[in-house]
C-alpha positions in Angstrom: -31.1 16.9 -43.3 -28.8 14.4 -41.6 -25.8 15.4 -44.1 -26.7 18.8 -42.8 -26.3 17.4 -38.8 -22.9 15.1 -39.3 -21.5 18.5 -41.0 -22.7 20.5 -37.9 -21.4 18.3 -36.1 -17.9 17.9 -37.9 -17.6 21.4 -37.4 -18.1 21.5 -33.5 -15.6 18.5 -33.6 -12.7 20.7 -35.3 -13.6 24.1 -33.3 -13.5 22.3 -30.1 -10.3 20.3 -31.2 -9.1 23.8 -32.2 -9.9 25.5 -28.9 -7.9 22.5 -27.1 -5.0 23.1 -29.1 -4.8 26.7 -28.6 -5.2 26.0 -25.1 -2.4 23.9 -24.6 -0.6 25.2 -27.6 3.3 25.8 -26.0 4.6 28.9 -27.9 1.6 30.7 -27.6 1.9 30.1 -23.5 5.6 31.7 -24.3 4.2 34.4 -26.1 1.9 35.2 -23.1 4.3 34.3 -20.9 6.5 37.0 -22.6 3.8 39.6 -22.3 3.5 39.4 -19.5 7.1 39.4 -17.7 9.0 40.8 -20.6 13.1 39.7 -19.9 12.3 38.2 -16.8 14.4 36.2 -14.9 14.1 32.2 -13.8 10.6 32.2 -15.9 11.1 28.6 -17.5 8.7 26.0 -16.0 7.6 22.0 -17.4 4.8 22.4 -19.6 2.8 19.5 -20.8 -0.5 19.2 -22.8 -2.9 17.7 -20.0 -1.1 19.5 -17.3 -3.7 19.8 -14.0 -4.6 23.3 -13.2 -6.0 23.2 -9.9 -3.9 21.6 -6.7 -5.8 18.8 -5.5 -7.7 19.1 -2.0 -8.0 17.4 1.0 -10.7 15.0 0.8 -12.1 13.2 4.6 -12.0 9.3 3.2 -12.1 6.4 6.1 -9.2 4.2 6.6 -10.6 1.1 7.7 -8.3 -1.4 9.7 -7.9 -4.8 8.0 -5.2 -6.2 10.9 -4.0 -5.0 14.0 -0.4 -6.6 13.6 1.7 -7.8 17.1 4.7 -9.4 16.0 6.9 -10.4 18.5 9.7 -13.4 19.2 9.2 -16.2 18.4 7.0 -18.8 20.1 9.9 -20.3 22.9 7.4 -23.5 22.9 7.6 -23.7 19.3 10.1 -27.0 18.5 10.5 -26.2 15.2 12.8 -22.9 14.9 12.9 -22.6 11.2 8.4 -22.0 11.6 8.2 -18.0 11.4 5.9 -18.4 14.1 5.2 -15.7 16.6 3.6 -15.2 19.9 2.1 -11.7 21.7 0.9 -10.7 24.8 1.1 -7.1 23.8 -2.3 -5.6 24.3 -3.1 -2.4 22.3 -1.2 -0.6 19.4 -0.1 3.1 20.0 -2.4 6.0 19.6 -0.2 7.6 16.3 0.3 3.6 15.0 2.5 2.9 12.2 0.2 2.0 9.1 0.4 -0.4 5.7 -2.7 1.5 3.9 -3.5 -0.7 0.5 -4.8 1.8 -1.9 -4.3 4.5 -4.6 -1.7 6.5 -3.2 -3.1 9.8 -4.3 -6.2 9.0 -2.1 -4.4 7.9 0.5 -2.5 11.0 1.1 -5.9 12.8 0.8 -7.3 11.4 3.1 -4.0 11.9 5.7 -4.3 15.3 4.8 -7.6 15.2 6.0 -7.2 13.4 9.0 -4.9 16.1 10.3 -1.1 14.6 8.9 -1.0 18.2 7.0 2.6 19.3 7.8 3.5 16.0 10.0 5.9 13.8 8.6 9.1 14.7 8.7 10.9 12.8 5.6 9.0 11.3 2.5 11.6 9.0 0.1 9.4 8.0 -3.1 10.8 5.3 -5.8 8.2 5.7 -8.5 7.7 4.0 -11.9 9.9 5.7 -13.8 10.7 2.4 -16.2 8.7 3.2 -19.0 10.0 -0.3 -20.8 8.1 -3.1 -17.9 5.9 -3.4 -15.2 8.3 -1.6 -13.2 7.2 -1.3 -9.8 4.9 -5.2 -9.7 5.8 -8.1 -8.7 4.3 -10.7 -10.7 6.3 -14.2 -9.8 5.1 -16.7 -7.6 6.5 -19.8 -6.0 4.8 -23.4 -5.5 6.8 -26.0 -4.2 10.0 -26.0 -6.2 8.2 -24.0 -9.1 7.5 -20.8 -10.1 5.6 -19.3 -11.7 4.6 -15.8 -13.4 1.2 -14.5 -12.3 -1.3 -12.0 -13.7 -1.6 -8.8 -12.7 -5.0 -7.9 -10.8 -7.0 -5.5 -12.2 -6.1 -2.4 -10.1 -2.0 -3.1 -10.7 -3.3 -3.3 -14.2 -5.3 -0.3 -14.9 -2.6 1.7 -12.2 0.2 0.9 -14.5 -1.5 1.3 -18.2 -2.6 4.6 -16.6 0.1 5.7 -15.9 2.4 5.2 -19.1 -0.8 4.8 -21.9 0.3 8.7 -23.2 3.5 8.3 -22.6 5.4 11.1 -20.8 2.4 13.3 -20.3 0.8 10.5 -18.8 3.3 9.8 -16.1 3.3 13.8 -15.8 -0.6 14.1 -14.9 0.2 10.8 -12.0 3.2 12.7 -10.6 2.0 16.1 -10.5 -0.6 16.2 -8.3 0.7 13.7 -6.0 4.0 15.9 -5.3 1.8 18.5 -4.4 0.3 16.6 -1.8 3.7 15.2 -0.4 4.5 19.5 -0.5 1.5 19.7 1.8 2.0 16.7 4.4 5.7 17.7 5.0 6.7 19.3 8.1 8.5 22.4 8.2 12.0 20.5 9.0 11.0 18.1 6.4 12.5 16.6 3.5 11.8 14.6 0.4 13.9 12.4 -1.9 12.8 11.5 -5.3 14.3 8.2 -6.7 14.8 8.2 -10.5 16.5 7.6 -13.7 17.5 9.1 -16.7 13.8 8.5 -18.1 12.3 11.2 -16.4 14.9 12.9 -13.8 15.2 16.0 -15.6 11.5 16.2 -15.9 11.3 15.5 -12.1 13.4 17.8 -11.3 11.5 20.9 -13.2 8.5 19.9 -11.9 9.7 19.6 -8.3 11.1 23.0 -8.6 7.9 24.7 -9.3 6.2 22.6 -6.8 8.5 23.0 -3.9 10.6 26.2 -4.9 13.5 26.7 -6.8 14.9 28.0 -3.8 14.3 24.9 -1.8 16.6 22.6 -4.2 19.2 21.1 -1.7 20.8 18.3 -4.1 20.6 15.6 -7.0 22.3 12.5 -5.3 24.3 10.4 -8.0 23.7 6.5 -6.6 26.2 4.1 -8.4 23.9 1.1 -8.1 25.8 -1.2 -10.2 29.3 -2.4 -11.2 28.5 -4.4 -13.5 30.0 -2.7 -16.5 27.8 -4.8 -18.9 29.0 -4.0 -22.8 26.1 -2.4 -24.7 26.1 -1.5 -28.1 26.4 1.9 -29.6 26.3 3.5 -25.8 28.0 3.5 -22.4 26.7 1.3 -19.5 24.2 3.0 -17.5 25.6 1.9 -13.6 23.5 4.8 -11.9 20.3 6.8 -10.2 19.5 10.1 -9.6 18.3 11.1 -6.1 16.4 14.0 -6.0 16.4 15.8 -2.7 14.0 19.1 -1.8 13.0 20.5 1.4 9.3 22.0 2.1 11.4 25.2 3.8 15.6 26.6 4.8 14.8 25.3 8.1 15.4 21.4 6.9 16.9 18.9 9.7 19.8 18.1 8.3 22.6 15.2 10.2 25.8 15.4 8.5 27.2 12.0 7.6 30.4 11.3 7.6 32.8 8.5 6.6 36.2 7.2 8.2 39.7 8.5 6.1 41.2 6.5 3.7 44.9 6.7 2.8 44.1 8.8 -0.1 42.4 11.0 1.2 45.4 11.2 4.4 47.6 12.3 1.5 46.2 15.7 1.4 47.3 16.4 4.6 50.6 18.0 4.2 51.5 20.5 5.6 52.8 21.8 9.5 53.5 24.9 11.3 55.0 22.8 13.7 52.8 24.6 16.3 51.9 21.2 17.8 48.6 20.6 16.1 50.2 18.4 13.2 49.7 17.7 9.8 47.0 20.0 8.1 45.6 20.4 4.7 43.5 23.4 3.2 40.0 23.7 1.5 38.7 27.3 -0.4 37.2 29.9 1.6 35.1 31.1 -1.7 31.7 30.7 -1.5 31.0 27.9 -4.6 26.6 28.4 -5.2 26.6 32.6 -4.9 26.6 35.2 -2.2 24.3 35.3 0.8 24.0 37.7 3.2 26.7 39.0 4.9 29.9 37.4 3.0 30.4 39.9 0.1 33.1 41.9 1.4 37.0 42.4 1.2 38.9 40.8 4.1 41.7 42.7 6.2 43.8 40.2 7.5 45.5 40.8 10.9 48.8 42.6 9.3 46.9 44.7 7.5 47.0 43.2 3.8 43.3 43.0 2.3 42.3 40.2 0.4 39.4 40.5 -2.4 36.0 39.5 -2.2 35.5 36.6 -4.5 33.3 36.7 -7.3 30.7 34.7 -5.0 31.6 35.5 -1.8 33.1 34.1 1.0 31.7 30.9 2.6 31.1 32.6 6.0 30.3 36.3 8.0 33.2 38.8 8.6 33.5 37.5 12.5 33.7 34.0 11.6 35.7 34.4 9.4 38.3 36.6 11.8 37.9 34.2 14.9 39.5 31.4 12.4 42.3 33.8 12.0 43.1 34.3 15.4 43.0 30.9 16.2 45.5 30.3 13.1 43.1 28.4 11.2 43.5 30.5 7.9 46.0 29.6 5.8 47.2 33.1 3.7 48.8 31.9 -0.1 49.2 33.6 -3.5 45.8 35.2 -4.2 43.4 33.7 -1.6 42.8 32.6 1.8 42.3 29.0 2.8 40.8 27.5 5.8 43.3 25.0 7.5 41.6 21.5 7.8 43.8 19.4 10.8 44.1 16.1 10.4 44.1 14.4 14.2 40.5 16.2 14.3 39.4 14.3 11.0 40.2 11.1 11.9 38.1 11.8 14.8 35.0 13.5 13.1 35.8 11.6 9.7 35.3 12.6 6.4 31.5 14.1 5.4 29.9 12.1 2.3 29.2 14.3 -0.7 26.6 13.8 -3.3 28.1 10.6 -5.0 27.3 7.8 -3.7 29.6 4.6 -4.9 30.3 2.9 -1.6 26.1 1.6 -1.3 25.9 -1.7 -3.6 23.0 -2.7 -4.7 21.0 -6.1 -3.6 23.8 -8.7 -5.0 26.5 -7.2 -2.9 24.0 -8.2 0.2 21.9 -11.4 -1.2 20.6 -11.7 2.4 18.4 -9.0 2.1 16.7 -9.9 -1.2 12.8 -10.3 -1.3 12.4 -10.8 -5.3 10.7 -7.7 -5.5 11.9 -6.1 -8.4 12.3 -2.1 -7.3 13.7 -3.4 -4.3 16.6 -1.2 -2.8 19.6 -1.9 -0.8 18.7 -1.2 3.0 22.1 0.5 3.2 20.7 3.4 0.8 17.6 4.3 3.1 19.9 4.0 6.2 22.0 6.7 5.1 18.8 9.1 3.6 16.5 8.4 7.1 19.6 9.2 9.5 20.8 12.4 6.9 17.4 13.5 6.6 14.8 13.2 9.7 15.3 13.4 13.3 14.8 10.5 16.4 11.0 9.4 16.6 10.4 11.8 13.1 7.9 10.1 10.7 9.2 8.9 7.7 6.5 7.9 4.5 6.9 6.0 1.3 3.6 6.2 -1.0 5.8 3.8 -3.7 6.4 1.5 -0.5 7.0 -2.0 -3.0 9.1 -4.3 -0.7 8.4 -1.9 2.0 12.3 -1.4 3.0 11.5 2.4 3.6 9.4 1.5 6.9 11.9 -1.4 7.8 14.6 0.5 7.9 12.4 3.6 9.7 11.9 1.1 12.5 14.6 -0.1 13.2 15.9 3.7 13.6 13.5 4.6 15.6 11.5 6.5 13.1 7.5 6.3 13.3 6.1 5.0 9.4 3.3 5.4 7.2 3.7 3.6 3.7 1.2 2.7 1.2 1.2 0.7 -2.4 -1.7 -0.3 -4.9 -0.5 -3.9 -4.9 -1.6 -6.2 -2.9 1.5 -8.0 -3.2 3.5 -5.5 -2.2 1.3 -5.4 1.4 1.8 -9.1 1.5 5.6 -8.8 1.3 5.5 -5.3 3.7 3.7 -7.5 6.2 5.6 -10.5 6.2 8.9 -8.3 6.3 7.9 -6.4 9.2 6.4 -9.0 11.3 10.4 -11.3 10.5 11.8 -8.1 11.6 10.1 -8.0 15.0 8.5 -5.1 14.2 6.3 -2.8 17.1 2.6 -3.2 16.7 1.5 -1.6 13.1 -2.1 -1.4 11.7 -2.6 -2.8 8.3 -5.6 -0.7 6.6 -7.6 -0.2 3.4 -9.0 3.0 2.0 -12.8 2.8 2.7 -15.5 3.0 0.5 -15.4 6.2 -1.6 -16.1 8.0 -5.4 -13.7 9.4 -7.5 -13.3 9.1 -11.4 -12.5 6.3 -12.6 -10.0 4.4 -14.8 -11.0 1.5 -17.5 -9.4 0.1 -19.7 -8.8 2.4 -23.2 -10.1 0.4 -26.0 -13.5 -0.3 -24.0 -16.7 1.8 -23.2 -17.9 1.9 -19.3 -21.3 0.1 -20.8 -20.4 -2.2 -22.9 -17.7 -3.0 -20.3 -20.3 -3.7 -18.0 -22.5 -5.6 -20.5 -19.7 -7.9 -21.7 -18.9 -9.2 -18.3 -22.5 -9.9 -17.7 -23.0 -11.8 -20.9 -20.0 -13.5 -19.8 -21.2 -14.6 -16.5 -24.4 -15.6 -18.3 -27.0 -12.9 -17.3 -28.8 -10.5 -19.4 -28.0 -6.9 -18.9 -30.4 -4.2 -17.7 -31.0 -0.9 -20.3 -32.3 0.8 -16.8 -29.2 -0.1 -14.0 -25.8 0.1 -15.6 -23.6 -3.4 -14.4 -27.4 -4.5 -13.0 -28.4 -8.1 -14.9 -30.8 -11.0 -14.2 -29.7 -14.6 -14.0 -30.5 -16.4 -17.9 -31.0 -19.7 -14.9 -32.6 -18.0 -12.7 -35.2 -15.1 -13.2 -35.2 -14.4 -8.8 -31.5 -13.8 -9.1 -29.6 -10.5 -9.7 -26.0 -9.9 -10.7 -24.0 -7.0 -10.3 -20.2 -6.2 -11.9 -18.1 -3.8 -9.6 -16.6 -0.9 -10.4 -12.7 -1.9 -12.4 -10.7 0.6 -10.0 -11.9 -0.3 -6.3 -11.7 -3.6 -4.4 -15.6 -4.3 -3.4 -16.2 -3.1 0.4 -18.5 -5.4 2.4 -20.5 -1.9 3.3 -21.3 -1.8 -0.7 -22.4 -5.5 -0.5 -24.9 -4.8 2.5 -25.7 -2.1 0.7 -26.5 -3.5 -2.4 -28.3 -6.6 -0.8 -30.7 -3.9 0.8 -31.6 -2.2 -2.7 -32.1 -5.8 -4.4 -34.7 -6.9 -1.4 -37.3 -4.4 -2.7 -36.1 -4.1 -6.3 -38.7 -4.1 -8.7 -41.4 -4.5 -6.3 -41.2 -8.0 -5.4 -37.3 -8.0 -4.8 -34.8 -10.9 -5.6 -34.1 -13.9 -3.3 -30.4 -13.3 -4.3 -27.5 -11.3 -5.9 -24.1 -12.4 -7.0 -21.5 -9.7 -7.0 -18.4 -9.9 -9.5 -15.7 -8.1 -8.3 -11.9 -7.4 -9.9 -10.9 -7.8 -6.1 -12.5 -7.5 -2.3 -11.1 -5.5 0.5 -8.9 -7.3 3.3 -11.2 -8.6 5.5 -13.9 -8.7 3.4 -16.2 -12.2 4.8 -14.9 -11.3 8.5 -16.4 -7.3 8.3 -19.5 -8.8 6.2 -20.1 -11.1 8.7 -20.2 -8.0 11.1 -22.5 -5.8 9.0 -25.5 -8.0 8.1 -27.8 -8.7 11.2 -27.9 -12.5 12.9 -32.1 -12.5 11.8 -31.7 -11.0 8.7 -34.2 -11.2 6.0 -32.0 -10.0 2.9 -31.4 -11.8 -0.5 -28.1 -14.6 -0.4 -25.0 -12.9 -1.1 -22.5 -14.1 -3.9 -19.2 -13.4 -3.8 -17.3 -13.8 -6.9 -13.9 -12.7 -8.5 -13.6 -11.6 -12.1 -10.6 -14.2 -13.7 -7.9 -12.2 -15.3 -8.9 -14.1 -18.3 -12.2 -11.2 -19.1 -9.4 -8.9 -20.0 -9.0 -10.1 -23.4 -13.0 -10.1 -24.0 -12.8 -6.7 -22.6 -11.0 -5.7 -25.7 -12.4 -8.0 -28.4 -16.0 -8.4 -27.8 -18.5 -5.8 -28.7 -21.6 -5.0 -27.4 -23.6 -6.4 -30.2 -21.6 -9.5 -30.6 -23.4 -13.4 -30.4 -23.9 -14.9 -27.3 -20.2 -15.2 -24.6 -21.7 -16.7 -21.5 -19.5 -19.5 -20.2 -16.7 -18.6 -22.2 -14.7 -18.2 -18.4 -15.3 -19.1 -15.2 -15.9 -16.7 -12.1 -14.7 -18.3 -8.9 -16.2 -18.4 -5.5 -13.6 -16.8 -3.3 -11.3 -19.1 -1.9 -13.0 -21.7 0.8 -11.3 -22.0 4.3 -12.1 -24.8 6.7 -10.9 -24.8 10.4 -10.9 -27.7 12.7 -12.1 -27.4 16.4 -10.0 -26.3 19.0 -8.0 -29.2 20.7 -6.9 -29.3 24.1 -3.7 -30.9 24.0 -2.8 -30.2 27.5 -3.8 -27.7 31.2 -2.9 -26.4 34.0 -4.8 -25.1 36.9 -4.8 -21.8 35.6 -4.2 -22.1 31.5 -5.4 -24.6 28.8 -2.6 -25.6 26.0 -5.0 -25.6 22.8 -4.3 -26.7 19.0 -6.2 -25.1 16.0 -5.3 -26.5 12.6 -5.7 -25.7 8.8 -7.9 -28.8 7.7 -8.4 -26.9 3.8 -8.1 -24.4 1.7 -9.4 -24.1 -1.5 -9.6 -21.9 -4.5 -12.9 -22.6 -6.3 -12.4 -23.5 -10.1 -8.6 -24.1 -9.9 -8.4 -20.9 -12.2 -5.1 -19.7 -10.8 -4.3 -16.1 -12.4 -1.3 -17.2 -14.4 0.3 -15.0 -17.1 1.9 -16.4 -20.2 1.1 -15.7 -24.2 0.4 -19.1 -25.0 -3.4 -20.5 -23.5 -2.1 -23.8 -24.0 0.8 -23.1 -21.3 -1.5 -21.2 -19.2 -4.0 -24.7 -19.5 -0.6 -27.1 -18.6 0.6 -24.2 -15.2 -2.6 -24.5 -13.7 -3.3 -28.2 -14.3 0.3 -28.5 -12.8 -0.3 -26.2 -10.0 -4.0 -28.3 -9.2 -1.8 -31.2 -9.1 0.7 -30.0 -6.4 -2.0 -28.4 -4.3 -3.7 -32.1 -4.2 -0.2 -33.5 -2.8 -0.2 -30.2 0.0 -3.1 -27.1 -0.4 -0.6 -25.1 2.0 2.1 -24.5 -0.8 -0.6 -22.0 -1.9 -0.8 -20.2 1.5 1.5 -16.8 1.9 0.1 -16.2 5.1 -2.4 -17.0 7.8 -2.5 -15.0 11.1 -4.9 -15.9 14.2 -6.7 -13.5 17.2 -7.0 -15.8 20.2 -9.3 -13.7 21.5 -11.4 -11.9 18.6 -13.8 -9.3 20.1 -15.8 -9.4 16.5 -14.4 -5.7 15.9 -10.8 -5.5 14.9 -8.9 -8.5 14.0 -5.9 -8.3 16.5 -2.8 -10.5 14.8 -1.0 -11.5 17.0 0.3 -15.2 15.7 1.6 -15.3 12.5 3.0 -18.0 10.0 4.4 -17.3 6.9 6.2 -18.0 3.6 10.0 -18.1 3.5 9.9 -16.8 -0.4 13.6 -18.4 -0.5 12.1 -21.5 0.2 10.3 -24.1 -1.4 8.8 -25.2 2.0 5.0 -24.6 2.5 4.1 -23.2 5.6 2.9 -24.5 9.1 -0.7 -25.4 9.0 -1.1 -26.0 12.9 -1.0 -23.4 16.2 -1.1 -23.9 19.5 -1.2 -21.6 22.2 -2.0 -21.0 26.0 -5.3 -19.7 27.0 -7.0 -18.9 30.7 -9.3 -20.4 32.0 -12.8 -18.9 33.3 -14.2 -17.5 29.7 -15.0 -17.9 26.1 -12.9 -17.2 22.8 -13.6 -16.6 19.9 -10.8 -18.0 17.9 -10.2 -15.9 14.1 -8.3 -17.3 11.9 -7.4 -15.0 8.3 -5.7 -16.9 5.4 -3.8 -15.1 2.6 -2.8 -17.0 -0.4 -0.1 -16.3 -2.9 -2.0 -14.7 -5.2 -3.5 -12.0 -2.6 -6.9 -13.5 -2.2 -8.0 -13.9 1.6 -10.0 -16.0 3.6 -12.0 -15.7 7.1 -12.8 -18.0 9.8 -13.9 -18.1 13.8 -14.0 -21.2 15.9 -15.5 -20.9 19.3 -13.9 -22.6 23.0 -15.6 -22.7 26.2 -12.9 -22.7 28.8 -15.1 -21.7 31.8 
């Protein structure tokens, strides 16, 4: 009987495995294709085997602000200039804000969509991972004191970037696909987008782009030379450039010609004179180069009668434009065609208009000033040119690849409005600390708040047995009836729960969660320790918020999964001998604030001080990446030991509210890394307060490796 079932079963397997095939089965979609449109024209379109068949929808998903960001000059009081220390009195962020959003891009656009950014912004420049070879688009090195070091990636950089090459092409297909058809959907009519690629995948890029956007609405393929380095390679040619790939979402694109001064070459061409006092002139073709259009396939009669062919793809202009340019002897009449006279007084006034090779932008070397040691990182120069080319005063620009972040930089200081998002939190570390050195307008730094959608784990490990291992790790016994529910081996009155691998934890789930646990199993649990692969910004401080001052809910655990469960992930199974213990799982990191000091007053103000007295991360189990455990062992023991000397060459970033209302964090003092530098940061703030009330002083601290802490202090200045 069972011989009888696996048969059955076999059987099933292969017909299903057959009907898959068939489906995605390429020349039998060309035979269909065939049938249908026998010798048509332009039929050729990307086909791929796990190529999404429905466009994906608009889905309404909360943004929920992590900072409200004022940077501003820096603090005149401040004695020591080199501090990146900066002071606001700027009260309120606009109503259409400029945002950071951390999160899976394809969500975030979603959720735009959703909340009413269909057919808003005006230019949308993308630089995806199109480096199949490295972890193309993270930044993974960190510096402590005069150190550095390589880090692990967290868990969502992880599981984004194996997800995105684990098949391959096809795989990098499926992430592309439905994500250009969103950016379709959120440009404006006037709007453009610009595709940053390489040889990998550009001609890939560009098939797909013409079946989402239209053939028709192909403007050009930009040729970037983005080295000169020349580097001799074996058996090939050095590769010096990038393909640019620019579309419109209609004809009616904005479009700013941009032009360059003459150079003496080009001052060559212009040789020839009538002597009719306009000067030197050269001549360009009047033939039409990509095919005629309306109204310039027709023979031309010139003004003494002679009648000049049409060319085989027409003339570049209408009849009457054409004629006016002849009676303004701007035609030049020679062997078998007519030329359009080009003076050259008016071009060294209007200059000469760049075409679609671009050698004159260097890359970062040529301009060392700019570099952030992100490693897709582009030349400021390059997004200049596309942003003033491309979209129009106070337009909204978007990058949903933003890395370094040099899309929005250069948006503002062109006076373009922003929006850019990124799945690393490093890469919203580095935005933010760019923007705010800048001297940026307020901009609202957000997450993507709590929602569902399918999710990603790792490839070699079952959602349950995922769930189970980390438990067993952790040293709790998994539940058969709660999947990523277990109890405490310990301590029977405590429950432990393992977040979901693809989402930072939300404190919303947390209350959540403690809620269920209160009355689980009839008597409840006294407390529940969450393990999570990462929390949201603002996690403590909007936690804090949520549960009520008399609250009678279990204790709440926060705790990060170490990068070090990956490996157990993919070598432990489900049946396997007891792992607890094998890692550790830290408590997030621990902040400690001293009191507010009055250093000095006025009638009117009080000068106060607020200091960084500690900051720890429990466990010393730094995320450090290397092959060899030993040398992972010696980094961290190395980087304990220059955190004992100074804890704030850990810190990236810490950021006060003066005046926190205990609803949205409002930054508006800010210290921060100098990445060039092997200086920590300041761990002391002062600033002027009135008199006549109570402040609540907030203080958020964000270390090098991305985890963030919370803190409030309290001064009674009435």
């Amino acid at each position: 009987m069972a011989k009888k079932n696996i048969i059955k079963s076999q059987k099933k397997l292969t017909e299903e495995r057959s009907e898959v095939e068939q489906e995605i089965n390429p020349q039998k979609e060309r035979e269909e294709l065939g049938k249908e449109k026998p010798r048509s024209k332009d039929t050729v379109r990307l086909i791929w085997a796990s190529k999404p068949k429905k466009e994906p929808a608009a889905k309404d998903l909360d943004f929920q602000t992590a900072e409200e960001v004022y940077p501003n000059k820096e603090d005149i009081k401040s004695k020591d200039k080199k501090l990146n220390a900066f002071w606001s009195d700027t009260k309120d962020v606009s109503d259409d804000p400029n945002r950071i959003i951390w999160g899976d891009n394809l969500l975030v656009m979603k959720a735009l969509l959703a909340k009413g950014y269909e057919g808003q912004i005006d230019l949308i420049y993308i630089d995806p991972p199109f480096n199949t070879g490295e972890n193309f688009n993270f930044s993974n090195q960190v510096k402590i004191g005069d150190s550095t070091f390589d880090k692990e990636l967290t868990m969502s950089e992880r599981l984004a970037y194996t997800d995105t090459w684990k098949r391959g092409l096809d795989s990098f297909l499926d992430m592309m696909y439905p994500r250009l058809q969103l950016m379709r959907k959120l440009l404006s009519e006037k709007g453009s987008i610009f595709v940053h690629c390489d040889s990998n995948a550009s001609h890939y890029i560009k098939i797909m782009m013409d079946e989402i956007f239209g053939k028709e609405n192909f403007i050009n393929e930009v040729i970037w030379r983005r080295t000169y380095a020349g580097k001799t390679i074996s058996r090939n040619i050095p590769q010096n450039t990038d393909v640019i790939l620019w579309f419109s979402k209609t004809k009616d694109y904005f479009f700013n010609p941009i032009t360059t001064p003459l150079n003496d070459k080009d001052k060559e061409s212009f040789n020839k004179n009538d002597n009719d006092g306009r000067g030197l002139y050269g001549t360009v073709s009047m033939q039409k180069v990509s095919g005629p259009t309306k109204g310039t396939s027709y023979d031309y009669v010139d003004n003494k009668g002679k009648v000049w062919n049409c060319p085989a793809k027409g003339w570049r202009m209408i009849h009457e434009k054409m004629k006016a340019l002849e009676n303004d002897n701007r035609l030049y009449f020679g062997g078998q065609t007519v030329r359009e006279k080009y003076y050259l007084n008016e071009r060294m006034e209007i200059g000469k208009q760049i075409d679609n090779l671009w050698l004159d932008i260097g890359n970062l070397n040529r301009n060392k000033s700019e570099i952030l040691g992100y490693p897709t990182q582009k030349p400021t120069d390059l997004l200049d040119r596309i942003i003033n080319m491309s979209c129009a005063k106070n337009g909204i620009v978007a990058d949903f690849f933003a890395g370094s972040g040099t899309t929005g930089a250069v948006a503002e200081k062109n006076n373009r409005k922003w929006i850019m998002s990124d799945i690393s939190k490093t890469a919203i570390q580095v935005i933010r600390s760019r923007l705010v050195n800048q001297g940026a307008k307020p901009f609202l730094i957000q997450n993507l708040g709590n929602y569902q959608r399918q999710l990603i784990y790792a490839s070699e490990v079952n959602l349950t047995e995922m769930y189970n291992i980390i438990l067993k790790l952790y040293g709790a016994i998994p539940r058969k009836d709660k999947q990523g529910f277990g109890i405490s081996k310990d301590d029977k009155n405590t429950l432990v729960y393992v977040c979901e691998p693809d989402r930072p934890m939300m404190a919303k789930k947390a209350y959540d969660l403690a809620r269920e646990v209160k009355v689980m199993d009839g008597n409840g649990y006294k407390r529940i320790v969450i393990l999570a692969w990462d929390y949201e910004m603002g996690y403590d401080n909007d936690l804090n918020k949520i549960i009520p001052k008399k609250k009678d809910l279990p204790d709440i655990e926060s705790k990060l999964i170490p990068p070090d469960v990956y490996r157990y992930l993919r070598s432990t199974k489900h049946g396997d001998a007891d792992v607890s213990n094998k890692i550790v799982f830290y408590q997030k990191p621990y902040l400690k604030l001293s009191d507010p000091e009055i250093i000095s007053e006025t009638k009117d103000e009080v000068r106060i001080r607020i200091k960084l007295d500690r900051y720890v991360v429990p466990g010393n189990d730094f995320p450090i990446r290397d092959n060899d455990e030993e040398k992972v062992r010696e980094k961290r023991k190395q980087i304990e030991d220059l955190l004992r000397k100074n804890f704030s060459y850990i810190l990236d970033y810490w950021t006060i509210d003066w005046n926190y209302d205990g609803d949205v964090f409002r930054s508006n003092w800010q210290a921060i890394k100098e990445r060039k530098s092997s200086e920590p940061v300041p761990i002391v703030a002062e600033t002027s307060l009135k008199k006549g009330k109570k402040y609540s002083i907030a203080v958020r601290v964000v270390d090098i490796f991305g985890n963030d802490a919370f803190g409030i202090k309290e001064i009674n200045l009435k």
